[in-house]
C-alpha positions in Angstrom: -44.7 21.3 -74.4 -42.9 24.1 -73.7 -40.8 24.7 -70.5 -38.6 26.2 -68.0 -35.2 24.8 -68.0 -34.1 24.9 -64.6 -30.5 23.3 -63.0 -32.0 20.1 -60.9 -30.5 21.2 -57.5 -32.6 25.0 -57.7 -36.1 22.0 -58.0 -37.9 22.6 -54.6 -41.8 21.4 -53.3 -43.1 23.8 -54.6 -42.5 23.1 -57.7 -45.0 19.5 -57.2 -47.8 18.8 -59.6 -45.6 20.2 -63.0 -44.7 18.1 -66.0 -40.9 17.6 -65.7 -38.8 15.9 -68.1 -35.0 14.8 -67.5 -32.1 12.7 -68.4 -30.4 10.4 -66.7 -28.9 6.7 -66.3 -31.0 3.3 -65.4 -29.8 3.0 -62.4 -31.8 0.9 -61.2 -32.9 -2.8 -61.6 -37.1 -2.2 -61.2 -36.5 0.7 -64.1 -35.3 -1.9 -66.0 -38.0 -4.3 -65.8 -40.7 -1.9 -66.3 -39.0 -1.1 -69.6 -37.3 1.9 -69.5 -34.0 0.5 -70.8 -31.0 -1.2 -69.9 -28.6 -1.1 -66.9 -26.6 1.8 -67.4 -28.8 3.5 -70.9 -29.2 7.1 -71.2 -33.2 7.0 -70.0 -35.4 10.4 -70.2 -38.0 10.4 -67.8 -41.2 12.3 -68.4 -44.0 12.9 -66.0 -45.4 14.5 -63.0 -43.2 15.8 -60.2 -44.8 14.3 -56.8 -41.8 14.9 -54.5 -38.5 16.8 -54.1 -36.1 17.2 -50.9 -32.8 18.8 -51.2 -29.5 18.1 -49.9 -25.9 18.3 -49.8 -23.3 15.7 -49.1 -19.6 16.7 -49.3 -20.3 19.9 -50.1 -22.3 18.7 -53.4 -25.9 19.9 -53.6 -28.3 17.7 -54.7 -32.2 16.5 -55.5 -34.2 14.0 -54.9 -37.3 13.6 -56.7 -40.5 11.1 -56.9 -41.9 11.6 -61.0 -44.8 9.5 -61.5 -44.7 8.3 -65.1 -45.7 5.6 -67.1 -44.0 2.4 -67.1 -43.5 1.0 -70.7 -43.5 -2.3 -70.3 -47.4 -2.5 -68.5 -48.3 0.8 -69.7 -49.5 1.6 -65.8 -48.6 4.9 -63.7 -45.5 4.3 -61.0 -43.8 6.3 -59.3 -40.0 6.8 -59.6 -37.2 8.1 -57.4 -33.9 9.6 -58.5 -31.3 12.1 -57.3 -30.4 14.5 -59.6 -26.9 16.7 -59.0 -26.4 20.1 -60.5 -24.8 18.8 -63.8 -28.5 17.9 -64.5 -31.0 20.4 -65.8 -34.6 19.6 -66.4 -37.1 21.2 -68.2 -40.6 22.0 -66.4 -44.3 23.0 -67.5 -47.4 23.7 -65.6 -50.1 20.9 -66.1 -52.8 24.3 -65.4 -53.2 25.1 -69.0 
């Protein structure tokens, strides 16, 4: 699929119901037990974008967003959460084809 790279902090609601794929860390224990890799692994995350809400702390901007992928391990849909910051860019695509 081919996509709009975009910087994770410019990600707003309306932007819900695209495919998004990113990178980031396992950062959290559940991601490891469904699969997705170990503690502290490079993990990309592909999947539907459910949820963002923006933010800044200490003058930082960043994202939080809800993907709902599929979970390697049980091969089910779950949802995710993650904040992204703006060193992150992620690469959308409208599901509409």
């Amino acid at each position: 699929m081919d996509g709009r790279k975009v910087n994770a902090v410019e990600l707003r609601q309306a932007d819900a119901l695209h495919w998004i794929e990113f990178e980031t860390l396992v950062c959290q224990d559940a991601w490891e037990e469904l699969g997705f890799g170990r503690f502290g692994e490079p993990v990309t995350f592909a999947g539907t974008l459910m949820e963002v809400e923006n933010g800044h702390t200490m003058g930082r901007a960043w994202s939080r967003i809800r993907v709902s992928v599929t979970a390697p391990n049980t091969r089910r849909k779950t949802d995710i959460e993650s904040v992204l910051g703006a060193h992150v860019t992620v690469t959308l695509t409208d599901l509409v084809g």
